[in-house]
PADREN-567275 format. One record per residue: x, y, z of N, C-alpha, C, O in turn; residue in one letter. Coordinates in steps of 0.2 Angstrom, whole numbers, plus 2048, in hexadecimal, padded with zeros to 3 digits. Atoms other than C-alpha are relative to their C-alpha. Layout:
<recs>
XYZXYZXYZXYZA;...
</recs>
This chain:
<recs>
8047FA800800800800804806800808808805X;7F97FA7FF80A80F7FB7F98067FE7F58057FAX;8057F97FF7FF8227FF802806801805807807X;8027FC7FD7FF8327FF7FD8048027F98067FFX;8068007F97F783880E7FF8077FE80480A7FDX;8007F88007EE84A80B8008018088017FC80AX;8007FF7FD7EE85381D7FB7FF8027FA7FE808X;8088017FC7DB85281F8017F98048007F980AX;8008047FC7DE8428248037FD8078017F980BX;7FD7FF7FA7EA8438317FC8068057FB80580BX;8037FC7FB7E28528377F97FC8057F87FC80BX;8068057FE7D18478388017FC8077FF7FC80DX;7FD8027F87DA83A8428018028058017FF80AX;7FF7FE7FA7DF84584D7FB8048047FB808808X;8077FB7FD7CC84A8517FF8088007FC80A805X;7FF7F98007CE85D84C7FC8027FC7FC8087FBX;8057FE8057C085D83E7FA7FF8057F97FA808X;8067FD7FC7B18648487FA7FC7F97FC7FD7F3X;8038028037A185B8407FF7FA7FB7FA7F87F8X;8008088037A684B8387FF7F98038007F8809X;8028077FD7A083983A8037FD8048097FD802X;7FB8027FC7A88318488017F97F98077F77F8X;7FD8048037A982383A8048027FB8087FE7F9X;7FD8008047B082C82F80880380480C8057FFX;7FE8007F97BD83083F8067FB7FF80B7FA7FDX;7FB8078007C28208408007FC7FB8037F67FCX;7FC8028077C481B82D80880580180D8037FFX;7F97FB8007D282A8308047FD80580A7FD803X;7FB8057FC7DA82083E8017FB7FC8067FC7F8X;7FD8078027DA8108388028007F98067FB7F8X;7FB7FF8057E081582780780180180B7FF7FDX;7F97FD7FF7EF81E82E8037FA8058097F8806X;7F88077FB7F580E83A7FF7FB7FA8057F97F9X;7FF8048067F280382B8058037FE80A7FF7FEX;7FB7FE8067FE80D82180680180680C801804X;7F88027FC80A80D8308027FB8028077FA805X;7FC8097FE80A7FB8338027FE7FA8087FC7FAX;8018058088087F68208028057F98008047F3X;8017FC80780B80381480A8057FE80F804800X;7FB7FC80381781080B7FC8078007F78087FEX;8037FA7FF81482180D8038047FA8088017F8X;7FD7FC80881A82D7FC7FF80A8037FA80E803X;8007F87FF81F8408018068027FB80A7FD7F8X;7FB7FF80482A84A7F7805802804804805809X;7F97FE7FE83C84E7F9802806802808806806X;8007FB80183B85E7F97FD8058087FF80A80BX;8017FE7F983086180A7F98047FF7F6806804X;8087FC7FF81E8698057FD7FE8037FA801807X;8058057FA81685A80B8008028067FC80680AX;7FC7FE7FA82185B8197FD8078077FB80780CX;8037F87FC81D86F81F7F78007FF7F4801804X;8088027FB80986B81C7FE7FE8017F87FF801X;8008057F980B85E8288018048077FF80480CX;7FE7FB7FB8138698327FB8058047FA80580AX;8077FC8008058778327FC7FF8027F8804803X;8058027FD7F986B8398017FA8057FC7F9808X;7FE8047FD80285E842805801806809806807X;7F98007FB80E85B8518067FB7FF8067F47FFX;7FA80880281D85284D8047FE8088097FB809X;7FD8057FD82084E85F7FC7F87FF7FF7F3801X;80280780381483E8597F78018067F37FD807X;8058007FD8068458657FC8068037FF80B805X;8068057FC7F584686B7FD7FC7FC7FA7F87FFX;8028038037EF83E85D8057FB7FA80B7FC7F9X;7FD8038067F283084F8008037F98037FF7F6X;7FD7FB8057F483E8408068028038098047FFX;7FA7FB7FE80284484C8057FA7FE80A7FA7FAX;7FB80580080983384E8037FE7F88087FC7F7X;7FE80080880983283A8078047FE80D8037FCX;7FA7FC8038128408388087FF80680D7FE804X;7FA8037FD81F83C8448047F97FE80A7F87FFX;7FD80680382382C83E8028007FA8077FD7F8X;7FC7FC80782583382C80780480280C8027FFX;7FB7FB7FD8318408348077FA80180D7FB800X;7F98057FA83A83083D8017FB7F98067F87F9X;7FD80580A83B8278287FD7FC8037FF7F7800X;80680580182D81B82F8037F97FE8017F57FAX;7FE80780383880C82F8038027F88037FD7F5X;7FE80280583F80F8207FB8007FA7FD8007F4X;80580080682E8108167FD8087FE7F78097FCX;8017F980382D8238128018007FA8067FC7F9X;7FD7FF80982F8267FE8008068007FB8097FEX;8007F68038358387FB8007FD7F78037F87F5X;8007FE80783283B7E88028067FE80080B801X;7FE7FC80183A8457E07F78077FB7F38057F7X;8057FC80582C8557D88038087FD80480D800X;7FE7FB80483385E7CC7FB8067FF7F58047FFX;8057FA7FF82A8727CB8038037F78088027F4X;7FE7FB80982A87D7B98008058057FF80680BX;7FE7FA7FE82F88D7BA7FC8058077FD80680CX;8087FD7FC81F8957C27FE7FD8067FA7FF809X;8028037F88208887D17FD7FA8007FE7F6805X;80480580181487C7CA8047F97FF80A7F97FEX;7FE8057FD81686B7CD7FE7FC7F97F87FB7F7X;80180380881B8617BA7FE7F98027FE7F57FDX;8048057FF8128517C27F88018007F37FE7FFX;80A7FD7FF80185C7C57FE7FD7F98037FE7F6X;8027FF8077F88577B37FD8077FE7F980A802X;8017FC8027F68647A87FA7FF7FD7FB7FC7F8X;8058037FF7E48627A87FB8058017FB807807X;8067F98007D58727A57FC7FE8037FA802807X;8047FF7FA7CB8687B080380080680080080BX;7FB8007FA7D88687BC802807803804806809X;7FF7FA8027D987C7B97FF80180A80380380EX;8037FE7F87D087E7CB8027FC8067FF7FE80BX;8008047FC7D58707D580680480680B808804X;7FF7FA7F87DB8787E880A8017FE80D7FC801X;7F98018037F087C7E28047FF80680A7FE806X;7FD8047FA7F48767F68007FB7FD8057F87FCX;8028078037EE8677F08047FB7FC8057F57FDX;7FD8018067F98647E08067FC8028087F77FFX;7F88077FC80985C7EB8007FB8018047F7800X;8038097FC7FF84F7F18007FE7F88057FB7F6X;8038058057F78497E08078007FC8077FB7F8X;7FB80080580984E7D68047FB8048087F8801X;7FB8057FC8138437E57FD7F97FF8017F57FEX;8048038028038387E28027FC7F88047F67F8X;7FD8018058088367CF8077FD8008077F77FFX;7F980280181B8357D08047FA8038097F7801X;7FF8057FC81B8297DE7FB7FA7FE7FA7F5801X;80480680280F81E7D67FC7FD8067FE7F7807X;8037FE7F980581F7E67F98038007F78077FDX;8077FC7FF7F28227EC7FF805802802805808X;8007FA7FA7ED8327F37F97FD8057F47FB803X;8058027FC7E482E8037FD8058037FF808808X;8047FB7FC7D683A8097FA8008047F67FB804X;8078027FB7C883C8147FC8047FE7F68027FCX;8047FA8017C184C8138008077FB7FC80C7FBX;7FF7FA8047C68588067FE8007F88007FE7F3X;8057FE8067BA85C7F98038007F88017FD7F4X;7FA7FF8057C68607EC8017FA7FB7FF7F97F5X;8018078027CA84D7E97FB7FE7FD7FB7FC7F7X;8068038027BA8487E97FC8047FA7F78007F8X;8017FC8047B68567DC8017FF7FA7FE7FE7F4X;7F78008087C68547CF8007F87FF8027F57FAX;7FC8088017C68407D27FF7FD7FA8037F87F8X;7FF8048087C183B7BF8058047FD8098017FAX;7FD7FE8047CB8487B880A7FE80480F7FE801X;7FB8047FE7DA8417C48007FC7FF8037FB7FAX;8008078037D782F7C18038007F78087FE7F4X;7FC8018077D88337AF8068018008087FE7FBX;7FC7FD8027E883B7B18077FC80680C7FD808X;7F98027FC7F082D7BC801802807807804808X;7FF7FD7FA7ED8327CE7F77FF8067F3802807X;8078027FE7DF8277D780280180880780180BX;8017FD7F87D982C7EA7FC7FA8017F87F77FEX;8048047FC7D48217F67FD80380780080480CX;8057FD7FA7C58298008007FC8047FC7F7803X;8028047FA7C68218107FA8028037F97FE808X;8057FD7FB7B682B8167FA7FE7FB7F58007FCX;8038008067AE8258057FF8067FB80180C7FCX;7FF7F98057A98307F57F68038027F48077FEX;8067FC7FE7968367FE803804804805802809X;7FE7FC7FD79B8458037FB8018087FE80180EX;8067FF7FC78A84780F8027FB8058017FC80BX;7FD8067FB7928378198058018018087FC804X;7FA7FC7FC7A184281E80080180680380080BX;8017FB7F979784D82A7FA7FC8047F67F8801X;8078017F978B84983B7FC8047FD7FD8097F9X;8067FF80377A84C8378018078077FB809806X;8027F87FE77B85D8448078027FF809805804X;7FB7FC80578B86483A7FC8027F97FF8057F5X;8037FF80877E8648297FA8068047F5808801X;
</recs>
């Protein structure tokens, strides 16, 4: 199982999303210890991922299991980290993004994930982030499949008194 993780989902596990399912909660756990028992993680070399993990996590590995994620990437995860290299064009853009009109509007935080996604031959794993679930045929076509661990029904994200 090789992923890369957007940060909703660590954030998730770390219970900090106000108004989501407690199942969709614990699909965000139990994917993130699955992929630290069993898996391969894909960031790039360069450190984007890296700083926003940083921005929303604690790298001392705690209070939550989003924490412990990133702290164990920090720590090379046993050995099962994959930095990829991602080459940027002049303007910054990321020459793994597809070059893709429906792609035009897709979130440009987002583009690390799915071009590290790409390069590393790797799924993006997410939970809650709209974006994915929006763009997912015009990323599929272009080589870049997501694994919704919260599923693709948006409306089964949130608690029925968050709607």
């Amino acid at each position: 199982m090789r992923r890369v993780v957007d940060t909703n989902v660590a954030i998730l596990a770390n219970g900090q999303c106000v108004g989501i399912r407690p199942a969709c909660q614990l699909a965000a756990l139990q994917a993130l210890r699955r992929l630290l028992e069993d898996g391969t993680i894909v960031i790039d070399i360069a450190g984007a991922i890296l700083s926003e993990y940083r921005r929303y996590l604690q790298p001392k590995g705690q209070p939550g299991v989003g924490d412990r994620f990133f702290r164990e990437i920090l720590m090379n995860y046993g050995g099962r980290v994959d930095r990829v290299e991602l080459p940027t064009n002049t303007d910054g853009s990321y020459m793994d993004f597809p070059i893709d009109e429906r792609l035009r509007a897709f979130d440009p935080s987002d583009r690390k994930f799915a071009a590290a996604a790409r390069r590393g031959e790797a799924l993006v794993m997410n939970a809650i982030d709209t974006d994915w679930l929006y763009f997912r045929s015009a990323l599929a076509e272009n080589g870049i499949l997501v694994d919704f661990i919260c599923g693709c029904n948006q409306s089964e994200w949130f608690s029925e008194r968050s709607i």
